[in-house]
C-alpha positions as CSV (number, residue, x, y, z in Angstrom):
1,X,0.4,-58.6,-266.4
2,X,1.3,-55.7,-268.6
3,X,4.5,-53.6,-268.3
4,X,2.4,-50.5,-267.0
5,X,0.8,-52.8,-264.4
6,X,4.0,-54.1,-262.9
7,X,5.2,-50.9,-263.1
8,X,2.4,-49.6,-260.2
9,X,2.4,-53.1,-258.6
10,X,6.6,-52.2,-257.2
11,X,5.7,-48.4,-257.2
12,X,3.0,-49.7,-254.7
13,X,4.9,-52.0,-252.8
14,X,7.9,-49.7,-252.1
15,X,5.5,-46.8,-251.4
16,X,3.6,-49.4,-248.8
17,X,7.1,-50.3,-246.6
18,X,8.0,-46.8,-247.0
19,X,5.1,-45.3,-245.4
20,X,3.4,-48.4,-243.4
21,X,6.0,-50.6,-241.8
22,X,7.8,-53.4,-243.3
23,X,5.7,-55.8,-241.6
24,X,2.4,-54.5,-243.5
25,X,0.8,-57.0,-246.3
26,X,0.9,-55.3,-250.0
27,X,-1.4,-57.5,-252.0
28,X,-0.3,-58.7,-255.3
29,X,-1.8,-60.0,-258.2
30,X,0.7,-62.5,-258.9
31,X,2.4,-64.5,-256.6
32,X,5.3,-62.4,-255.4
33,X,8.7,-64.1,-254.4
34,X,11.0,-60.9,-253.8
35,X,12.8,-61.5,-250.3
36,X,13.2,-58.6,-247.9
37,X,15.4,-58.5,-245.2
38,X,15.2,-56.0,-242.2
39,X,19.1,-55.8,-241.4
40,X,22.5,-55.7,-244.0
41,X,24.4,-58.9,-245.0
42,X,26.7,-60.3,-243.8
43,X,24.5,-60.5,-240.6
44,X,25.7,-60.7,-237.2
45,X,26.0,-64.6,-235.5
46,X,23.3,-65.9,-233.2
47,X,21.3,-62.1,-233.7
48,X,17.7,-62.1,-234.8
49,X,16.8,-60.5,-238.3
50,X,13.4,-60.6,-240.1
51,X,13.1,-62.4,-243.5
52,X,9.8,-62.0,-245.5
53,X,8.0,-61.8,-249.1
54,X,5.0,-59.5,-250.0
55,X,1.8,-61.1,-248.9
56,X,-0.9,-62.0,-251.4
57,X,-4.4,-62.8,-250.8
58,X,-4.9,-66.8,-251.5
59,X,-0.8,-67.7,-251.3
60,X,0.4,-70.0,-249.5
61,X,4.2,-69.8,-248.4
62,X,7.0,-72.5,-247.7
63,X,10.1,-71.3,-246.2
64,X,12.9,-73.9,-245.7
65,X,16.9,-73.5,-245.0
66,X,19.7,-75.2,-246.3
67,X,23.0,-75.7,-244.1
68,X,25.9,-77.6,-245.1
69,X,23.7,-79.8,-247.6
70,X,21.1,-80.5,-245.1
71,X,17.6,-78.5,-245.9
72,X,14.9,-78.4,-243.3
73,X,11.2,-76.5,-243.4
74,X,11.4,-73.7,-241.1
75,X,8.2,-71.4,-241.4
76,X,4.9,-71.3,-243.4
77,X,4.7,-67.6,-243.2
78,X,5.1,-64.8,-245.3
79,X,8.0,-63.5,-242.9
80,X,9.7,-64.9,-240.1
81,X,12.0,-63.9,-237.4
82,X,15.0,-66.0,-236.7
83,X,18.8,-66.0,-235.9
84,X,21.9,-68.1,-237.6
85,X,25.2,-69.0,-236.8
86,X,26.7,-70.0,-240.0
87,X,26.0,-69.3,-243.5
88,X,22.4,-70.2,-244.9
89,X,20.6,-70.4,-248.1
90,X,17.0,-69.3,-247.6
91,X,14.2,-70.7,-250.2
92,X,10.7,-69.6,-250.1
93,X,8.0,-70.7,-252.1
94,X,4.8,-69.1,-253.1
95,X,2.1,-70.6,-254.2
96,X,-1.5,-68.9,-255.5
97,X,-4.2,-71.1,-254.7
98,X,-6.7,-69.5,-256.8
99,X,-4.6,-70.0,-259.8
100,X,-2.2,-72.6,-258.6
101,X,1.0,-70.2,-259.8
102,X,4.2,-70.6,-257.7
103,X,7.3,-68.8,-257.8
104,X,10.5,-70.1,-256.1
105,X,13.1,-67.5,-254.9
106,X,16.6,-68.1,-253.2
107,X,18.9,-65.8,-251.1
108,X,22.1,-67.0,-249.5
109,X,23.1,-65.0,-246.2
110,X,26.4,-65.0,-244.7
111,X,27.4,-64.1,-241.2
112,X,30.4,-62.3,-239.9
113,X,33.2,-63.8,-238.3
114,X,32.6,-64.1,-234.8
115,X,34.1,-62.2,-232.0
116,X,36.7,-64.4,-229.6
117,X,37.0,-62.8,-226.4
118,X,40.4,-63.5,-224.3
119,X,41.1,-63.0,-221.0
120,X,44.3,-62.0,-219.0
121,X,44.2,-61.6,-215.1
122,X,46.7,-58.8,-214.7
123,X,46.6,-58.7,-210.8
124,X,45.5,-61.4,-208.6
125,X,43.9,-60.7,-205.0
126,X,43.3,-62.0,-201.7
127,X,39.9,-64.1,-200.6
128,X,39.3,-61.9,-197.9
129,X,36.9,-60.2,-199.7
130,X,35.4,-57.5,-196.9
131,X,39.4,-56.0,-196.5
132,X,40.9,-54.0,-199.0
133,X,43.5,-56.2,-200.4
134,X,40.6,-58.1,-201.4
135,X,39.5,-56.1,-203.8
136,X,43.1,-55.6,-205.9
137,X,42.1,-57.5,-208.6
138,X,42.4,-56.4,-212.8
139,X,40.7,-58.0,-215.8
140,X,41.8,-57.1,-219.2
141,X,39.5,-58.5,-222.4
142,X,40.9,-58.8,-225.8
143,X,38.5,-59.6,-228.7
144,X,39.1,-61.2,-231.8
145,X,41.8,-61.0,-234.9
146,X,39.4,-58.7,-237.2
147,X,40.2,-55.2,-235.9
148,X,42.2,-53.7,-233.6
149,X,41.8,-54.3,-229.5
150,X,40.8,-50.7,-229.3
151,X,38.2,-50.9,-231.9
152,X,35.6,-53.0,-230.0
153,X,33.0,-51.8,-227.4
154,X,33.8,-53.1,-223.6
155,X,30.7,-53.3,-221.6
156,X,31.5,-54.6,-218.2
157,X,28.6,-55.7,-216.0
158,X,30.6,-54.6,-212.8
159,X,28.6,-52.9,-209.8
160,X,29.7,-50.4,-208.5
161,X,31.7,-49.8,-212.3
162,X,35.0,-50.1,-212.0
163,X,36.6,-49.5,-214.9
164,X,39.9,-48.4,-215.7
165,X,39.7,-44.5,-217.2
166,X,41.6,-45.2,-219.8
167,X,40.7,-48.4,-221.0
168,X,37.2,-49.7,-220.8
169,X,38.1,-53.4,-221.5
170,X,40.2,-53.5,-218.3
171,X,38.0,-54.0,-214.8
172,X,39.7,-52.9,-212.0
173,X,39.1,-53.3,-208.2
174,X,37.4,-57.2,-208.3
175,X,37.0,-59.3,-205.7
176,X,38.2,-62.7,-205.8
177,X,37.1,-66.0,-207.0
178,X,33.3,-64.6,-208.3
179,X,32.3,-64.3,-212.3
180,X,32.3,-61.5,-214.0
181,X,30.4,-60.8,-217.4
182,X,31.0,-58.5,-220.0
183,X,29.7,-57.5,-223.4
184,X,31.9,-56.6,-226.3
185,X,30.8,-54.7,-229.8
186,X,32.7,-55.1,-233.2
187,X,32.2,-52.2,-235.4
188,X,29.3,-54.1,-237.2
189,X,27.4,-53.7,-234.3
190,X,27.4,-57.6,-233.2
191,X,27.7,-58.7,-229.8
192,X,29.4,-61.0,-227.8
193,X,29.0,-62.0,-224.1
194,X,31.6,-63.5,-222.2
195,X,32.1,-64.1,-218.5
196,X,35.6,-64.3,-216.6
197,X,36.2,-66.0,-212.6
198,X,38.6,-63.7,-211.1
199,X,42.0,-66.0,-209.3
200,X,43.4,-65.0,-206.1
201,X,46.3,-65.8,-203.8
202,X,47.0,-69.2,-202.7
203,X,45.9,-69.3,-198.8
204,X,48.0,-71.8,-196.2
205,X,46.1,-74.5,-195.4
206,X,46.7,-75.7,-191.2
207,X,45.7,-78.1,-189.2
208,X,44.7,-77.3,-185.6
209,X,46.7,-79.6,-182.9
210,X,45.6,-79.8,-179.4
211,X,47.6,-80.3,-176.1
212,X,46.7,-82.4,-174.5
213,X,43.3,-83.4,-175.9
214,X,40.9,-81.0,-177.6
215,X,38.8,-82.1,-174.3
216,X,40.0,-80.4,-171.2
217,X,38.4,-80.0,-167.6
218,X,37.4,-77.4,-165.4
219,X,39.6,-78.4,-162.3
220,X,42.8,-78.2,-164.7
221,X,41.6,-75.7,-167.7
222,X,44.8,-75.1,-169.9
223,X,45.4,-75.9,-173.3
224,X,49.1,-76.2,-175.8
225,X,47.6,-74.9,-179.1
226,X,49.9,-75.6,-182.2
227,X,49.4,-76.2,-185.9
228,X,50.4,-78.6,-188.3
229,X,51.6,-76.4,-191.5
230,X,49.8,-78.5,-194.7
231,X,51.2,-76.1,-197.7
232,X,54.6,-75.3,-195.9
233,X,56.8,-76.8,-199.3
234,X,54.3,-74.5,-200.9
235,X,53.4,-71.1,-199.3
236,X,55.2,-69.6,-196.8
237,X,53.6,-68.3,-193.8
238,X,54.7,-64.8,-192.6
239,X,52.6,-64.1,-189.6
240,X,50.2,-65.6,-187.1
241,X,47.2,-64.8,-184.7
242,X,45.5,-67.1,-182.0
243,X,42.2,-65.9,-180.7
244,X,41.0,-67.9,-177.7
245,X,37.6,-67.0,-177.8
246,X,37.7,-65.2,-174.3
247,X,38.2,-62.0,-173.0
248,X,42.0,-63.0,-173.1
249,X,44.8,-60.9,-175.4
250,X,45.3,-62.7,-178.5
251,X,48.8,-64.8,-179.0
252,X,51.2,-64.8,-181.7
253,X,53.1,-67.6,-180.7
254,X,52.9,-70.6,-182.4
255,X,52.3,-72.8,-179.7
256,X,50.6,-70.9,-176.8
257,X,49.9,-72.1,-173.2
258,X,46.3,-71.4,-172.4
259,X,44.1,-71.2,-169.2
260,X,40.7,-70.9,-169.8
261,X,39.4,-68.9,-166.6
262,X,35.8,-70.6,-166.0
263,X,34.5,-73.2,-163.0
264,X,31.7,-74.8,-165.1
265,X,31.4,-77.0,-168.2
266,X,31.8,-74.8,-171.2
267,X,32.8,-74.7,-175.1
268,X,35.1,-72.1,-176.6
269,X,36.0,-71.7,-180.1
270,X,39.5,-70.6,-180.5
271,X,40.6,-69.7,-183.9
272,X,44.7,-69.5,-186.0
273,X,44.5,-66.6,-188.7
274,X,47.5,-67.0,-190.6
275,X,49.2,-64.2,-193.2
276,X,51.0,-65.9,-196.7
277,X,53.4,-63.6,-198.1
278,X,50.8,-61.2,-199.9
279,X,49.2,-60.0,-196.1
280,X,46.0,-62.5,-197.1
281,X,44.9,-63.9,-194.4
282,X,42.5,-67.3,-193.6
283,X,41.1,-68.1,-190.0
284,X,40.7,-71.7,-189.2
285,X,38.4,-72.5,-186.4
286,X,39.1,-74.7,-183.7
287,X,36.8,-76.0,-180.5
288,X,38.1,-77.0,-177.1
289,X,35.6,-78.8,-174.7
290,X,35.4,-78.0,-170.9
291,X,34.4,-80.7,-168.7
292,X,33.5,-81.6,-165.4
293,X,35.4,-84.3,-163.7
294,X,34.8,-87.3,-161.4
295,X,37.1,-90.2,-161.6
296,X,36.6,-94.1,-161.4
297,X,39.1,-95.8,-159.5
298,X,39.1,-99.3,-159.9
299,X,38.4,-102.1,-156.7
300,X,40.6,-104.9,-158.2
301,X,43.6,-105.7,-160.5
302,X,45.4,-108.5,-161.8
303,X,49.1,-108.0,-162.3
304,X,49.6,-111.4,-162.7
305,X,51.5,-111.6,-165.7
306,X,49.5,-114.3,-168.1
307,X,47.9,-111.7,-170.5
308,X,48.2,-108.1,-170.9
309,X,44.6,-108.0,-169.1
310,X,43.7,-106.1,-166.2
311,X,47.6,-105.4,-165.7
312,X,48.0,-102.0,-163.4
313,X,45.8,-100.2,-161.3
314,X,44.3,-97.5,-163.9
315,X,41.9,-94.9,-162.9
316,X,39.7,-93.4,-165.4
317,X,36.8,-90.7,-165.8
318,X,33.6,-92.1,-164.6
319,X,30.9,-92.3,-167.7
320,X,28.1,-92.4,-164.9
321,X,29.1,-89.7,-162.1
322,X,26.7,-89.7,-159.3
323,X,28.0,-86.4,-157.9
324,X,25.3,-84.0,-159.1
325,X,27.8,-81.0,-158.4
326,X,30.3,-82.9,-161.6
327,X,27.3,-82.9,-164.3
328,X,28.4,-85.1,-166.8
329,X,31.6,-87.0,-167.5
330,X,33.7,-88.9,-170.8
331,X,36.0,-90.3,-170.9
332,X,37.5,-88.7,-173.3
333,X,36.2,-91.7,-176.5
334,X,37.8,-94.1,-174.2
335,X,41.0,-93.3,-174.6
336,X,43.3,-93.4,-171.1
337,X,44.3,-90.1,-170.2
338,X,46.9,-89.3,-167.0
339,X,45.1,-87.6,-163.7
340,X,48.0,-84.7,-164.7
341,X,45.1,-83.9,-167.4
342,X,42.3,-83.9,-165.4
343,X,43.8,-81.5,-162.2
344,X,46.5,-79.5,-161.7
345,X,48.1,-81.7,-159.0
346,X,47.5,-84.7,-157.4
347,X,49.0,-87.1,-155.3
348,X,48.2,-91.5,-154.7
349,X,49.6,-93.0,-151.5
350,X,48.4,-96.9,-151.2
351,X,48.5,-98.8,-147.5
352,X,48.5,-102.1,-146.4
353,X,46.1,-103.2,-144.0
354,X,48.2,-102.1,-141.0
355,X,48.9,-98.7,-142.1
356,X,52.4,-98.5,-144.2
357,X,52.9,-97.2,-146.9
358,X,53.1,-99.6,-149.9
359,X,53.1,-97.4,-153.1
360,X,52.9,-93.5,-153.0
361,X,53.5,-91.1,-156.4
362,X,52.7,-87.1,-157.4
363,X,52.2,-87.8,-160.7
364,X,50.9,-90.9,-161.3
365,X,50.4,-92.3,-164.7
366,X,48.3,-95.7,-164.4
367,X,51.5,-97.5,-164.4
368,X,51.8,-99.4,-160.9
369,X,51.3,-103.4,-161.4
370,X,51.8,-104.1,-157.3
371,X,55.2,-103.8,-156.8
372,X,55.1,-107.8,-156.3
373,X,52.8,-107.1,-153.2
374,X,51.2,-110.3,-152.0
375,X,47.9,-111.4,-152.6
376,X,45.2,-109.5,-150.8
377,X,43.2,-105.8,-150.1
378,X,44.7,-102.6,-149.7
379,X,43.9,-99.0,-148.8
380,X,44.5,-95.8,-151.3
381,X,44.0,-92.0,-150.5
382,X,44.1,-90.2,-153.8
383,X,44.0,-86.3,-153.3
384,X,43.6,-83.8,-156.5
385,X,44.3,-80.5,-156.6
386,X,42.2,-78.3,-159.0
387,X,41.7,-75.0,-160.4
388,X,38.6,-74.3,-157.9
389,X,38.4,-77.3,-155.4
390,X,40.5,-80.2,-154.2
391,X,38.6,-83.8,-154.7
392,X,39.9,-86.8,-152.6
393,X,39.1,-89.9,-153.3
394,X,39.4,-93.2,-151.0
395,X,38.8,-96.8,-151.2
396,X,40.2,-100.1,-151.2
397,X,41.8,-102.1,-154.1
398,X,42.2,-106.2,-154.3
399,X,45.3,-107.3,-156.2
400,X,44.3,-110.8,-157.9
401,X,47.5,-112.5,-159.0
């Protein structure tokens, strides 16, 4: 190709990006291997940027990087788009197959140093995150070594923006434990995205206890609600607040005395909110089970002494009332409670066949083994006192020894 020629074939191919794009093919007559790049060098990390030759009719094109030593064939295009993270040589090769010319062209392209981004959580918050001291706490990003702090772009992705006035890279007003993503811009123009999760306060952590049972009944309907402090060597509890669910005043005692007004079986969910030294607060949930009640008092005991069998004359709920006015009945998962839980008074007297008196007690506890009474039936009158009604049972008993 003469000087003249070559000349008008870079006079046209300037002329051609400058007026048509830089996409556009300007056809050569040899194989052209001049590499174009779309952006400045260094380029920014993991950014896409356009790499490309002039296209020529009958050429062929093999692209191919090289990365620490290790080359690989990325493109058989005249251009391509693509991003790096670390510094690349690019090697393209063109080939004319009408004339089976090739030309071989290299171009190494570094990256900038890329952006750290640091976090510091300036102000924690409480979990509560629908109250106000919920929404106390501050974010401040710091980018990387290269420039100043205040030279970088901070673009939170905060709605409703809350940004302080005076310093976009701190967010203000978050809520706790949630993500938070920003975007930060060096003065090359590359980006970075980040995201943060927002700490708060630690929150008391309590068991509900339940006095005596978290099973109650309607005849006796009261309640001892405490709580077992799990974080007390930890964080301190400044205040307290029971809810019982009713149309009752709340308590702030820490071990109220409750009666549940109601002469039917029933749930309520009582709850504990509890304040740490910050005024955050956490609500615990708790649920007490009303029952009806209809007790099963036994015909026959054994107090004789050879096993630990049988032993006293115990009276428990009935699984299987027959009383359709007591609905359903536990007993309690089998564990033995005292008739004091049951109703509000009570009161066992036990005869003898001719009348007296042979055992009597107002609070009886499922304790009486016969007194060393003889062999033989006798007579009980067990009368309980409720919240609504007063149940009284009789019978006989047989004591087996």
């Amino acid at each position: 190709m003469s000087i003249k020629l070559k000349k008008l074939w870079v006079f046209s191919a300037i002329l051609g990006l400058f007026i048509f794009g830089f996409h556009l093919p300007v056809v050569a007559e040899d194989p052209p291997c001049d590499i174009l790049l779309d952006t400045e060098v260094p380029v920014c990390r993991d950014t896409w940027f356009s790499i490309q030759v002039f296209e020529c009719e009958n050429c062929t094109y093999l692209w191919t990087t090289t990365v620490d030593g290790v080359t690989t064939e990325i493109s058989t295009s005249e251009y391509i788009d693509i991003k790096i993270t670390e510094e690349t040589l690019f090697t393209v090769v063109v080939t004319d197959q009408s004339t089976q010319e090739t030309c071989t062209k290299d171009t190494l392209i570094t990256v900038h140093e890329p952006i750290y981004v640091d976090f510091t959580q300036h102000q924690l918050t409480c979990t509560n995150i629908d109250m106000d001291n919920g929404n106390t706490a501050t974010i401040q990003a710091f980018a990387g070594d290269e420039f100043d702090n205040d030279a970088y772009q901070y673009i939170w992705e905060v709605s409703p923006i809350q940004i302080s006035p005076n310093d976009s890279s701190l967010a203000i007003g978050l809520k706790a434990n949630q993500n938070y993503a920003i975007k930060v811009i060096d003065p090359y123009g590359c980006i970075e995205k980040d995201t943060f999760r927002t700490k708060s306060y630690y929150n008391p952590q309590v068991e509900i206890i339940y006095d005596p049972s978290d099973t109650i009944f309607v005849q006796n309907p009261q309640i001892t609600l405490a709580y077992n402090d799990l974080t007390a060597d930890s964080i301190t509890i400044t205040n307290i607040t029971w809810d019982f669910d009713d149309e009752t005043e709340p308590s702030g005692l820490p071990d109220p005395l409750h009666v549940y007004d109601v002469d039917h079986d029933t749930t309520f969910y009582p709850s504990l909110t509890v304040y740490n030294e910050q005024g955050c607060d956490t609500t615990f949930h708790g649920q007490v089970n009303i029952l009806p009640v209809r007790l099963k008092v036994p015909n026959v005991f054994t107090p004789d002494g050879a096993d630990d069998i049988n032993q006293s004359f115990v009276i428990i709920l009935d699984d299987n009332p027959t009383d359709d006015e007591t609905g359903r009945g536990i007993n309690a998962g089998g564990i033995e409670r005292p008739i004091s839980d049951y109703y509000e008074s009570h009161r066992l007297v036990v005869f003898n066949r001719w009348g007296q008196v042979v055992y009597e007690s107002k609070n009886y506890e499922n304790d009486w083994e016969g007194d060393k009474l003889s062999e033989g039936v006798y007579y009980y009158v067990l009368e309980c006192n409720g919240r609504t009604r007063t149940d009284t049972y009789k019978g006989s008993v047989t004591i087996i020894k």
